[in-house]
C-alpha positions as CSV (number, residue, x, y, z in Angstrom):
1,X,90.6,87.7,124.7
2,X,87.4,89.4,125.5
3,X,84.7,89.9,123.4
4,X,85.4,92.4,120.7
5,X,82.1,93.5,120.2
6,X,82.0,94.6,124.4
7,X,84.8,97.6,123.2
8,X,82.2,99.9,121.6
9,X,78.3,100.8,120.9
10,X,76.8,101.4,117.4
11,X,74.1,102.0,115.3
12,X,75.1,99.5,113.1
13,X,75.3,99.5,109.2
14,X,71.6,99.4,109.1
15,X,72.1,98.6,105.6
16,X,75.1,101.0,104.4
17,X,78.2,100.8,103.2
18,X,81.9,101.8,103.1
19,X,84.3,100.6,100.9
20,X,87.0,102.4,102.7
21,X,87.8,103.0,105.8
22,X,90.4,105.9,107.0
23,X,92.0,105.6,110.5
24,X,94.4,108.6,112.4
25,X,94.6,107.9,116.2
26,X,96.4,109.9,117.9
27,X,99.1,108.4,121.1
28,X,102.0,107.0,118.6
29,X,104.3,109.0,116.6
30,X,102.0,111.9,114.8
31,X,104.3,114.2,113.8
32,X,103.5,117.7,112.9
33,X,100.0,116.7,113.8
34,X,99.3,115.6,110.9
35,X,97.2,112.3,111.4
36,X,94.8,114.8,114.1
37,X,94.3,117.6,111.4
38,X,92.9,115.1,108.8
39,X,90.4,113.6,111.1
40,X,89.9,117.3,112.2
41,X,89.8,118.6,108.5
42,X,87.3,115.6,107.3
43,X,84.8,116.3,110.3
44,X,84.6,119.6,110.0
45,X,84.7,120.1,105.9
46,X,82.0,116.7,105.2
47,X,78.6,115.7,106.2
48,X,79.9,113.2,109.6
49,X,77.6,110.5,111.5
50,X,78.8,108.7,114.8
51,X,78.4,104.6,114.0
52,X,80.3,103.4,116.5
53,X,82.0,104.3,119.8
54,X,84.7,102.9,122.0
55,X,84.5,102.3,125.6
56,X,87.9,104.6,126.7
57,X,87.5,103.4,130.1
58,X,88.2,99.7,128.8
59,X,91.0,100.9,126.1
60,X,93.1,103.6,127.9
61,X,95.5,104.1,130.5
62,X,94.6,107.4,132.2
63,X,97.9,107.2,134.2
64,X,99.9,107.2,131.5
65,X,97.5,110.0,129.0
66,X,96.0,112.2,132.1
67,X,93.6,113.8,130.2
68,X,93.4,118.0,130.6
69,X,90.9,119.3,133.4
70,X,90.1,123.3,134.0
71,X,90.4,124.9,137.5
72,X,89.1,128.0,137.8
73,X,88.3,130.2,140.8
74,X,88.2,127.6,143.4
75,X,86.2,125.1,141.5
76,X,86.9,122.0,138.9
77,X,85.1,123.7,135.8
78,X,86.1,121.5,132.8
79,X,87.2,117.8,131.6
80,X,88.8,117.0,128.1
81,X,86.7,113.3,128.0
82,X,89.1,111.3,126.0
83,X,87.6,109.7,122.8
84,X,87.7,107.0,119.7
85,X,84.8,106.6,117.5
86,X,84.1,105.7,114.0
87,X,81.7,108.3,111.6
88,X,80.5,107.5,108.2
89,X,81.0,110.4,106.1
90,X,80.9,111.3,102.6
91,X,83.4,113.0,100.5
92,X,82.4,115.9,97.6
93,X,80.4,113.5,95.3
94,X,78.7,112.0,97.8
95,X,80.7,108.7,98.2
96,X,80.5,107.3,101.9
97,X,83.8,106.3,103.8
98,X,84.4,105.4,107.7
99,X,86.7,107.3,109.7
100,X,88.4,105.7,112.6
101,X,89.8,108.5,115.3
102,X,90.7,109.6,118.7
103,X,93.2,108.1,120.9
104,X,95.0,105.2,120.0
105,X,94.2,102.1,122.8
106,X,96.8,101.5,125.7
107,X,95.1,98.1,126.3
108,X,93.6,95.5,124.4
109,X,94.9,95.7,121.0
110,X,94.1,92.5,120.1
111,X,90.5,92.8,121.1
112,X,90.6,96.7,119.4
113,X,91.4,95.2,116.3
114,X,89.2,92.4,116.0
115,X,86.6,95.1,117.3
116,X,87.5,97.2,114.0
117,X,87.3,94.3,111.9
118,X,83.7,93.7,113.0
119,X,82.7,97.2,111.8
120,X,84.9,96.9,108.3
121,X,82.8,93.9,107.9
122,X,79.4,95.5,109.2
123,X,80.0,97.9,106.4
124,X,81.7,95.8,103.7
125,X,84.8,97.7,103.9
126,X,87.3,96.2,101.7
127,X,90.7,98.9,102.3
128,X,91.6,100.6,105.2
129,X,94.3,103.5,105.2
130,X,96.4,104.6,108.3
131,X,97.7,108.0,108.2
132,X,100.5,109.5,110.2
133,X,103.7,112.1,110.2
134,X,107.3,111.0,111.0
135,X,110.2,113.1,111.7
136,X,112.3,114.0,108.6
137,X,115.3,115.6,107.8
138,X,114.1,117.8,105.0
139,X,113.5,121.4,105.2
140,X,109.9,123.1,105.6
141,X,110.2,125.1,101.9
142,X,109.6,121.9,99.8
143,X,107.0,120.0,98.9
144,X,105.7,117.4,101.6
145,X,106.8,113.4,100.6
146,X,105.6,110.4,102.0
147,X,106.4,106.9,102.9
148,X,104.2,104.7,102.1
149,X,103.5,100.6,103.5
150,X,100.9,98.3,102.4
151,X,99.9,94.9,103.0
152,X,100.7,94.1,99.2
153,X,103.2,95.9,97.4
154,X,100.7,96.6,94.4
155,X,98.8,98.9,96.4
156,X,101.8,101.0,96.7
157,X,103.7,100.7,93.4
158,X,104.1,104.2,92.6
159,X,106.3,105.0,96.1
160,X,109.7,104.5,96.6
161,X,110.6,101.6,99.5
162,X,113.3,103.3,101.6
163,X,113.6,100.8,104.4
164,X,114.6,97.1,104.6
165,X,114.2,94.9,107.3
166,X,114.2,96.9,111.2
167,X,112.5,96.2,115.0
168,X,110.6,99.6,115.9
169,X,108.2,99.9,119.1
170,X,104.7,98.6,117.8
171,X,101.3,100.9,117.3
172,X,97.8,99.6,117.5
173,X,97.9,101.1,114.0
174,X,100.2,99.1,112.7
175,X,98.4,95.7,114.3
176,X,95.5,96.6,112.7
177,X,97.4,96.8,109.6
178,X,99.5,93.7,110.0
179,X,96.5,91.9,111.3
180,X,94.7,92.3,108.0
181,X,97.4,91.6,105.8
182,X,97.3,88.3,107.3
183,X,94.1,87.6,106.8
184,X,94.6,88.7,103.0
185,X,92.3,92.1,102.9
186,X,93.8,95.5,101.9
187,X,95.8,97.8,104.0
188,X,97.9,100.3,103.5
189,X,99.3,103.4,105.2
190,X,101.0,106.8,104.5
191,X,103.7,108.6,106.8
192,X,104.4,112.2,106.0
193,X,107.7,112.9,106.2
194,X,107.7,116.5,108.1
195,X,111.3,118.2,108.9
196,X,112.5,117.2,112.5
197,X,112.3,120.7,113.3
198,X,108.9,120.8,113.6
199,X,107.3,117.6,114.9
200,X,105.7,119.0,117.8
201,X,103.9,121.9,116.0
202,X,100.6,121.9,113.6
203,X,102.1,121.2,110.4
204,X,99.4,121.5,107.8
205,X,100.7,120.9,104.5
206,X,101.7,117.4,105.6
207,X,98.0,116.7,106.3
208,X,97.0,118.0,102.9
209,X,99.5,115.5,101.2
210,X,97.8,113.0,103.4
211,X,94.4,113.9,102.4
212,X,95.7,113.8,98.0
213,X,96.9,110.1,98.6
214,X,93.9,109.3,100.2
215,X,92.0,110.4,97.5
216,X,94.4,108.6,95.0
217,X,94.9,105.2,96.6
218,X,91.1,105.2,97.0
219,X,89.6,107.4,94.3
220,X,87.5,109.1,96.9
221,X,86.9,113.1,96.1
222,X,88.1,114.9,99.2
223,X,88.7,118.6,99.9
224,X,91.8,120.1,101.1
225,X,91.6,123.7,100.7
226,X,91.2,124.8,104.0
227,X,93.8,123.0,105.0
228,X,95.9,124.5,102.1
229,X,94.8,127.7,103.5
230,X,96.2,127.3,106.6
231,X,99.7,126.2,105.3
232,X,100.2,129.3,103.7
233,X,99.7,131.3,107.0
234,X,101.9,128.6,109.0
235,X,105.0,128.5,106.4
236,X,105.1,132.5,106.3
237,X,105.6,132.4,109.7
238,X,108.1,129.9,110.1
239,X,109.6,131.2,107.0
240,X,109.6,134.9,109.2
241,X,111.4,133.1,112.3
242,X,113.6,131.6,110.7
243,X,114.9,134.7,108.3
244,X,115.7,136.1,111.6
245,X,118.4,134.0,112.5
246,X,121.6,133.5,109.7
247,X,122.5,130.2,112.2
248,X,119.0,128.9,111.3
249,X,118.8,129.9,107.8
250,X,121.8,128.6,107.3
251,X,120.7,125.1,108.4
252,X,117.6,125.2,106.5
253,X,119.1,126.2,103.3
254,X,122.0,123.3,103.6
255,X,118.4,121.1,103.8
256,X,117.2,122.4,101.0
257,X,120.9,121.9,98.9
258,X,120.5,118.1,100.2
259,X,116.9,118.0,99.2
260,X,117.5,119.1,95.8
261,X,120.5,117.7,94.7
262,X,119.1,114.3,95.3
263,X,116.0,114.9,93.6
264,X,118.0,115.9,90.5
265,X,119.7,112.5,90.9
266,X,116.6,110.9,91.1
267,X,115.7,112.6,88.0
268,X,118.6,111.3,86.3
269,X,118.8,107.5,87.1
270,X,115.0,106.8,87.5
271,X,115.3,105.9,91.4
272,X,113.7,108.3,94.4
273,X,116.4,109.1,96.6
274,X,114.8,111.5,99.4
275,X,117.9,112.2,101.5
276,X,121.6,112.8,100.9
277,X,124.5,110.9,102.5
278,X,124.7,111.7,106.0
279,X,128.2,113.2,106.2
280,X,127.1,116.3,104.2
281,X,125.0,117.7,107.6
282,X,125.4,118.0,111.1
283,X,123.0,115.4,112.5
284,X,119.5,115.9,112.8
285,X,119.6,116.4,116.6
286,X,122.0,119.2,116.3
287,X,119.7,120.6,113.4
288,X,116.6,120.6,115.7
289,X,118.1,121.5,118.5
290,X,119.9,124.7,116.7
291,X,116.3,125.6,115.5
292,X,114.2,124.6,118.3
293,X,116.4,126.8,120.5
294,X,116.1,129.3,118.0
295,X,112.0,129.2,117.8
296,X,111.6,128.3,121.0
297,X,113.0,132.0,122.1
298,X,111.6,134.0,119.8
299,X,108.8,135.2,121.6
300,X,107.4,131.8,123.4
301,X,104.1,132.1,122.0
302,X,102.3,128.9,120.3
303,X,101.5,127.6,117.2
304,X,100.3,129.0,114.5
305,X,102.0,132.4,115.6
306,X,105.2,130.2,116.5
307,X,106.0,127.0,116.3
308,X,106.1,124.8,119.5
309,X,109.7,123.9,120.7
310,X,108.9,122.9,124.0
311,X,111.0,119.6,123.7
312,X,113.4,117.6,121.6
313,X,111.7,115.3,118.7
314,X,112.5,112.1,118.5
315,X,113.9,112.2,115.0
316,X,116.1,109.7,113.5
317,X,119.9,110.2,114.0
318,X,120.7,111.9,111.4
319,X,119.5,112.7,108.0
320,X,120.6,110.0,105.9
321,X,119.2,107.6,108.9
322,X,115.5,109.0,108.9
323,X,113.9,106.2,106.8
324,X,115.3,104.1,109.2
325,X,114.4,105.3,112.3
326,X,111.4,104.1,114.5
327,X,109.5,106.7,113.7
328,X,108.4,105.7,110.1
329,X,106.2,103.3,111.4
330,X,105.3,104.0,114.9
331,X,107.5,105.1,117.3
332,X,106.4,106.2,120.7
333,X,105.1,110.2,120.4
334,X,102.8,110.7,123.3
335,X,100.4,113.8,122.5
């Protein structure tokens, strides 16, 4: 393995420290973009330093991720360089945290992680959190849930465990959180689960609810009312599409019946059902594609004005299946 500490260049600690570090890359499963609009959200919203900065060109397949380049009028104007850093910021009171971001590594992951490690350690970081969306098959008008994972069940008590034992495609992500666990530190991740429907478009809320279980888990003080903001915009105009199709609406509303019936259930026998039999649905590819077909003809504008539906999620098989499904902890999602 090479030498971790040849995979990035840093300032150092210089004395500092982080008790928590946050990491969203972006290359696995990410739906609903929720993982990028966090690291976006936190960057822009709180006082941000560079400490440390992968070498890409060591880390990433450009084959496989091309990044974007601009022509314009006979001339190569503009290249998207691709990225992964770690900042030191602070959150509203003034308490510092590390952010891990960018694109996750193609290559290397052993050597990545170890590389992390070294800067958890420059900084006396004793938790890490991963965040993430998955495809779900619950409807866009309720209030976002999570799945939650963790290195020791303690650190997640309060979440329901949905999934027993499965083989799903692996994520740097997830080495870096098995790879701790291991070595007996603290790790633990959240998934929001965002409807199926809408995995490849900017799904706000669900990085909100990312942002509250940070600040729970970790008792950090972190804003989320921009990104609150912008939920309110994006829901009004799904909510607009879809009221102009009965097909759709249809769909959505037997989501919500499934939703809320088991949440009642919950209610009454103390456990945290999320998702009703399958049976009671069409599956969730015939959902998505009825409403991505649907969306995707409306008026084939983008995000935030309409929802991209350029191509079929990968959601889990059907609705009852979702915890199940690759997805939850890092199926392969290629932004």
């Amino acid at each position: 393995m090479r030498n971790p500490a040849d995979l990035y260049s840093g300032h150092g600690a210089a004395g500092r420290t982080a008790t928590v570090l946050v990491h969203a890359l972006s290359g696995s499963m990410d739906a609903g973009h929720a993982g990028r609009l966090v690291a976006e959200h936190l960057t822009s919203t709180l006082p941000t330093e560079r400490v440390a900065t992968f070498d890409v060109d060591q880390l990433l397949d450009y084959r496989s991720r091309r990044p974007t380049m601009t022509y314009d009028s006979g001339a190569w104007v503009d290249y998207e360089a691709p990225s992964l850093a770690v900042d030191l910021l602070h959150d509203d009171e003034g308490v510092p945290l590390l952010l891990l971001h960018g694109m996750e590594p193609d290559l290397s992951w052993e050597a990545f992680v170890a590389a992390v490690r070294q800067i958890m350690d420059d900084f006396g970081v004793l938790t890490t959190i991963g965040l993430h969306g998955i495809p779900m098959g619950v409807p866009h008008t309720r209030p976002v849930t999570v799945t939650a994972h963790a290195t020791r069940p303690e650190l997640i008590a309060d979440h329901p465990n949905f999934v027993g034992s499965l083989q799903v495609p692996g994520s740097a992500a997830a080495l870096l959180e098995l790879r701790l666990g291991e070595e007996g530190r603290d790790a633990l991740g959240f998934a929001a689960n965002v409807p199926h429907y809408l995995v490849q478009t900017d799904f706000p809320q669900a990085a909100a609810e990312l942002v509250r279980q940070v600040s729970r888990s970790s008792g950090l003080t972190l804003p989320t009312g921009e990104l609150e903001a912008e939920a309110v915009k994006v829901l009004a105009e799904i909510d607009r599409q879809v009221e102009g199709s009965d097909e759709v609406r249809a769909v959505v509303r037997a989501l919500e019946s499934q939703f809320d019936s088991f949440t009642a259930e919950a209610e009454r026998s103390g456990r945290a059902p999320l998702l009703a039999a399958a049976e009671e649905l069409p599956s969730a590819d015939e959902l998505g594609a009825q409403i991505e077909a649907f969306l995707a003809g409306k008026d084939g504008s983008e995000s935030p004005e309409s929802p991209e539906s350029s191509e079929s999620p990968e959601g889990p098989e059907s609705p009852g299946d979702a915890h199940g499904d690759a997805g939850g902890f890092g199926g392969d999602q290629r932004d």
